[in-house]
C-alpha positions in Angstrom: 41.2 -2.9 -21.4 40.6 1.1 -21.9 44.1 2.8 -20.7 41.9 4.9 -19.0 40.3 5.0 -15.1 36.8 3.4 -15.2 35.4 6.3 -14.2 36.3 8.8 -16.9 34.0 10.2 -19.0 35.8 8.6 -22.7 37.4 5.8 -23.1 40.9 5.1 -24.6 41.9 3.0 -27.7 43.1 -0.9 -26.8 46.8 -1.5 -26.4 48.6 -2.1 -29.4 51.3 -5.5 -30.0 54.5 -3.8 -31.8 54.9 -7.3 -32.8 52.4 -7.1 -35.5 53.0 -4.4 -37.2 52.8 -5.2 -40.8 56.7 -4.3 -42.0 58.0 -4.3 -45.7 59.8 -8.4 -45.0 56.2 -9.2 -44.8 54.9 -8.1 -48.0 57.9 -9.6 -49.7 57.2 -12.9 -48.1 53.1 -12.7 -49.0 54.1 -11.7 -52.5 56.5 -14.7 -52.5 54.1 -17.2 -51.4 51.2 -16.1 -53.7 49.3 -14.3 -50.9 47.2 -11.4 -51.6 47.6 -8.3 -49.9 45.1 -6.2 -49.0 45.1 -2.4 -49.1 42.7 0.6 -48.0 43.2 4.3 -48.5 41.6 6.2 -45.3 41.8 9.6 -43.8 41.4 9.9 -40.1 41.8 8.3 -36.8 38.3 6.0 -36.6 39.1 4.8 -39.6 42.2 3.7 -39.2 41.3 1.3 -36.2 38.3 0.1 -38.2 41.4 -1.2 -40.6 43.4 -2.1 -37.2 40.4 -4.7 -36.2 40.2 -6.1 -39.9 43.4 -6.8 -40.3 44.4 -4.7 -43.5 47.8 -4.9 -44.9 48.7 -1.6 -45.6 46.7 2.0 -45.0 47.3 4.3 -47.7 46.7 8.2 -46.8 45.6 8.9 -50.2 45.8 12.5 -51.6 42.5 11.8 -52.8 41.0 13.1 -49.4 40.6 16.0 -51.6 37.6 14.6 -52.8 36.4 12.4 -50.7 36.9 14.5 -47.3 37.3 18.1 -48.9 34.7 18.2 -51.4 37.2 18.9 -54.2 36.4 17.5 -57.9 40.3 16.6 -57.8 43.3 15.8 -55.9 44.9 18.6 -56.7 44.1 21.3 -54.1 45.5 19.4 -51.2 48.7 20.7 -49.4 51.2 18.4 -48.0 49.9 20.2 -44.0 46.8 19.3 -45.1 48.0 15.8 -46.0 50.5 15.6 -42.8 46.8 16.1 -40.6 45.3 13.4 -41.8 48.5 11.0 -41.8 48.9 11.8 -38.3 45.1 11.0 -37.2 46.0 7.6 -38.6 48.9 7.0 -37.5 47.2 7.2 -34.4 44.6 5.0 -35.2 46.3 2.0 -37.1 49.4 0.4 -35.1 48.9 -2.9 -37.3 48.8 -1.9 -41.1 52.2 -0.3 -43.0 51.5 2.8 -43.7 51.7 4.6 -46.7 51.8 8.4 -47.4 50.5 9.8 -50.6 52.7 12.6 -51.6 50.3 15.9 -52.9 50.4 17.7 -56.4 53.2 19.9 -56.5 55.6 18.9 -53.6 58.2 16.7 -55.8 57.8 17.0 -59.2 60.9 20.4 -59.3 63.6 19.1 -58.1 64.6 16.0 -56.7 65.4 17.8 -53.1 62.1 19.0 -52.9 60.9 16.0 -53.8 63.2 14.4 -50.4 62.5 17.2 -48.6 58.5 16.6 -48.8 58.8 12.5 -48.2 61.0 13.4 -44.8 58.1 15.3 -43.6 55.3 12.8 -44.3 57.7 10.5 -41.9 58.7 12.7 -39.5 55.6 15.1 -39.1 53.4 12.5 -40.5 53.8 9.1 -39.0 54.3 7.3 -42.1 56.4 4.5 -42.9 56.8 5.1 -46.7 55.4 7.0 -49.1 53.8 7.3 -53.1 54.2 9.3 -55.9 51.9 9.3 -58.7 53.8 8.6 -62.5 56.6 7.5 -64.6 58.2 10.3 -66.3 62.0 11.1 -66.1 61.1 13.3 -63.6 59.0 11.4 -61.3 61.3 8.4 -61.6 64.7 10.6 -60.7 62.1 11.7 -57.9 61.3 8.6 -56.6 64.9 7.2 -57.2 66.6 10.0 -54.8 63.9 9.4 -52.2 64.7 5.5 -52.0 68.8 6.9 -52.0 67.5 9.2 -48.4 66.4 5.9 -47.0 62.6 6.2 -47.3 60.7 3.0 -48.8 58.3 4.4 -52.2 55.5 2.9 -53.6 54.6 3.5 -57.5 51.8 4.8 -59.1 50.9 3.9 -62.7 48.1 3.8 -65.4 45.4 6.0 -64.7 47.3 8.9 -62.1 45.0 11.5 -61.1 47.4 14.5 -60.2 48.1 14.0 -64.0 44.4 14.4 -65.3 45.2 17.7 -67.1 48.1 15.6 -69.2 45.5 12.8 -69.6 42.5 15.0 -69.7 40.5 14.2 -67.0 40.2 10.9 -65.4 40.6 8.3 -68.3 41.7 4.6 -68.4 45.4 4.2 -69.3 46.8 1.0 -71.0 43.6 0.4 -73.6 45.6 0.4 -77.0 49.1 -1.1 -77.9 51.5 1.7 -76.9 49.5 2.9 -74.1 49.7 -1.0 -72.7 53.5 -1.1 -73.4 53.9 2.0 -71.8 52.2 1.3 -68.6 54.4 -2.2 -67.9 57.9 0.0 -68.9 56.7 2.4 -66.0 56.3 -0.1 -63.6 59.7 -1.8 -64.4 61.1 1.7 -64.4 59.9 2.4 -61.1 60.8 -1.0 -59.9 64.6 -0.6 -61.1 65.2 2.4 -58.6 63.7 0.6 -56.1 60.3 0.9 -55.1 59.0 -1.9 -53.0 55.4 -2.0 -55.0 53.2 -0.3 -57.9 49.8 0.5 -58.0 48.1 -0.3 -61.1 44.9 2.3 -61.7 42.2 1.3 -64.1 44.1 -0.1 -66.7 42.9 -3.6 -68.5 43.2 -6.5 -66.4 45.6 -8.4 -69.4 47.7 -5.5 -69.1 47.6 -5.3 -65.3 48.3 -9.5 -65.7 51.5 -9.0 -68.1 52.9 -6.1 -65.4 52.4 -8.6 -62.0 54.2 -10.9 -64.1 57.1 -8.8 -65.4 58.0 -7.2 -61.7 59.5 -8.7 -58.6 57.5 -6.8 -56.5 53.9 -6.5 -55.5 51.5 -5.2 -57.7 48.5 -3.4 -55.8 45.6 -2.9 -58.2 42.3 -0.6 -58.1 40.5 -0.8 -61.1 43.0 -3.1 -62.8 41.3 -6.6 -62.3 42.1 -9.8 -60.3 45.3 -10.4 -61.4 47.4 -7.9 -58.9 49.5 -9.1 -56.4 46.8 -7.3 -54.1 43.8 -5.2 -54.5 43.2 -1.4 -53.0 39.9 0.2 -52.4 39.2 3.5 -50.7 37.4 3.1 -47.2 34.3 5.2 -47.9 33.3 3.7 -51.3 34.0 0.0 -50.5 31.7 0.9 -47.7 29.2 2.8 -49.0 29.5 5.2 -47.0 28.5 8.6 -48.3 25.8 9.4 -50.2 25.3 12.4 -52.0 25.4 13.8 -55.4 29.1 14.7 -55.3 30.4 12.0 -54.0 28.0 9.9 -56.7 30.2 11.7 -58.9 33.4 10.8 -57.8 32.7 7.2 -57.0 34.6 4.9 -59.5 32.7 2.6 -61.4 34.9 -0.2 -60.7 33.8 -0.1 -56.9 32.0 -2.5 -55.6 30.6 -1.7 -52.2 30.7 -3.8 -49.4 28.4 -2.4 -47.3 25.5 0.3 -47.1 27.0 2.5 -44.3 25.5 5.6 -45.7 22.0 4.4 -45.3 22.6 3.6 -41.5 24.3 7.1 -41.2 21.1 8.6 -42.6 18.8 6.5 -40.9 20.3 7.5 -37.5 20.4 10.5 -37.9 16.5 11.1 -39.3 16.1 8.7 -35.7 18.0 11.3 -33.3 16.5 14.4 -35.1 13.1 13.0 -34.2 13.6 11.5 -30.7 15.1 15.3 -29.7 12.3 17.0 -31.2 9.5 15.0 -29.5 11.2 15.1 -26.5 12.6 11.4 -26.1 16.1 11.5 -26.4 17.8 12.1 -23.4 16.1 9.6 -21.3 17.0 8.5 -17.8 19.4 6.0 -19.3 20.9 8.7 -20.8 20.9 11.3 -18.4 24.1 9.1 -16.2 25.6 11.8 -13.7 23.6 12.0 -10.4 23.4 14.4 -7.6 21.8 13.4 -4.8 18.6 14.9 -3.4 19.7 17.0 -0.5 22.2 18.7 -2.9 19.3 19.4 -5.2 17.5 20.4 -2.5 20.6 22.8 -1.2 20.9 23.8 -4.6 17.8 24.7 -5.2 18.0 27.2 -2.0 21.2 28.3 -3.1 19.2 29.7 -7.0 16.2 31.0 -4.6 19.2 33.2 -2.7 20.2 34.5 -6.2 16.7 35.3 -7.0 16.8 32.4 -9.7 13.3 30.9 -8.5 12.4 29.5 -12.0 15.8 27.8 -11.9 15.7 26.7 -8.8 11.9 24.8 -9.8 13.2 23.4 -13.1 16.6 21.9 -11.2 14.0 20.4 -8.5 11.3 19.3 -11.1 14.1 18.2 -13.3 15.5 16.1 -10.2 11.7 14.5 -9.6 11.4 13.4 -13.4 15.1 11.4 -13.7 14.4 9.8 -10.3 10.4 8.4 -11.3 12.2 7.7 -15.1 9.5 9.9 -16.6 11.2 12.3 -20.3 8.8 13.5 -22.3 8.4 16.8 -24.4 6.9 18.0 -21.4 10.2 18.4 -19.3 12.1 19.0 -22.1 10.1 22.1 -22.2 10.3 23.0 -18.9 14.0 22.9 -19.7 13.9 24.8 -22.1 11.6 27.4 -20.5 14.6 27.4 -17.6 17.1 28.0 -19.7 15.4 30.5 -21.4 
């Protein structure tokens, strides 16, 4: 039921149960009985009730809206009040999944306040329930470390971390020789000893992604990292295949399969709409809902003819004629146009 009276113009978004939202207990009790989790990284408010209705796990407000919502070629540019809009549209969106804030380049890595002083706001501004940081260098862990001491839940980031690409030198596969494999399953159990409550692995082998699940205690989520994770994470437009141009061809991992052709529809809709306004179809009577009856048209139309609006005055009583004998056609939307004009 809408929260709304019937007869507003929008509707509002379903009740919510509190009861089911998706708290940190339950991920500790899927991981513990083998169950996988499922996580989506999404940007805005109708996405984030798409994930309501399915049932996700966790939302993740990735900081890779940079590229997929800003047109960026990284994740870089994004500020945290950029960041904080897009956690609050999905906050407001999904009441079922935990959510997850991603924390943007340059807001933790100098000090370990700033790095506390940036995860508050992605709560308190933001909606968020916890928060990730990309990494696992002494500086990322003391960050994440002093964040989990302020009482705010942090999920890890390791293998392939994109806010690093000018360290890794652009965006490259991490744990594909000896030390680089060793290196990635140290992070993770460095990340897990000061207390994050999962790790994302990021395009890293799946034997290495296999040998970190089994080292932690806690959940593995994996993009790119094969089906031995704990859980799997795919960002919303790609799995959906949703956008379609050459930039975002660009910036669509390989590793993504695509669940759906959601672009196509966009495009074929909107090639539909741009043709049923220009010949004239679109709005129909069915579409044309809020009525007036015909002795206020006719009083209206008197009321034009007073102001010396007489071509108004025809098209509102023409207009009137066409909706009542269900005729559209190019022809009134003409005269419409001529009226307006």
């Amino acid at each position: 039921m809408s929260n709304l009276p019937e007869n507003a113009v929008y509707g509002g978004p379903k009740p919510q149960n509190p009861n089911q939202r998706v708290t940190l207990t339950h991920l500790r009790q899927k991981h513990r009985r083998g169950e996988p989790i499922t996580m989506v990284t999404a940007y805005d408010y109708p996405s984030a009730v798409h994930l309501d209705l399915a049932g996700i796990d966790i939302c993740l407000v990735g900081d890779s809206a940079s590229m997929v919502v800003h047109g960026h070629d990284t994740t870089l540019p994004i500020s945290v009040e950029e960041m904080l809009v897009h956690c609050r549209a999905v906050a407001r969106g999904a009441k079922r999944p935990l959510l997850v804030g991603d924390l943007p380049f340059g807001t933790y890595e100098s000090s370990s306040n700033q790095a506390v002083d940036a995860a508050v706001r992605i709560l308190k501004e933001g909606g968020m329930d916890t928060i990730k940081l990309e990494g696992g260098s002494p500086s990322r862990i003391t960050a994440a470390k002093a964040i989990v001491e302020a009482g705010i839940a942090v999920m890890g980031h390791v293998g392939l971390t994109p806010q690093a690409i000018s360290v890794l030198g652009g965006f490259r596969a991490q744990g594909k020789n000896i030390a680089s494999a060793v290196k990635v399953v140290e992070t993770a159990m460095a990340l897990q000893e000061v207390g994050c409550f999962a790790i994302v692995l990021e395009c890293v082998p799946a034997p290495v992604a296999a040998a970190a699940t089994s080292a932690l205690r806690i959940p593995t989520v994996g993009i790119g990292a094969g089906p031995f994770c704990s859980g799997q994470v795919l960002v919303y437009h790609d799995l959906l295949g949703a956008v379609q141009h050459p930039h975002h061809a660009k910036v669509t991992p390989k590793f993504c399969k695509q669940f759906g052709q959601v672009g196509e529809a966009i495009n074929k809709a909107l090639l539909e709409y741009k043709e049923e306004v220009t010949n004239g179809s679109f709005p129909g009577p069915a579409h044309s809902p809020y009525k007036i009856s015909s002795s206020d048209v006719d009083g209206f139309s008197k009321e034009l003819q007073k102001l010396g609006l007489e071509k108004a005055a025809s098209a509102a009583a023409k207009a009137a004629e066409k909706i009542e004998t269900g005729e559209s056609s190019s022809e009134g939307k003409n005269h419409q146009m001529s009226a307006v004009g």
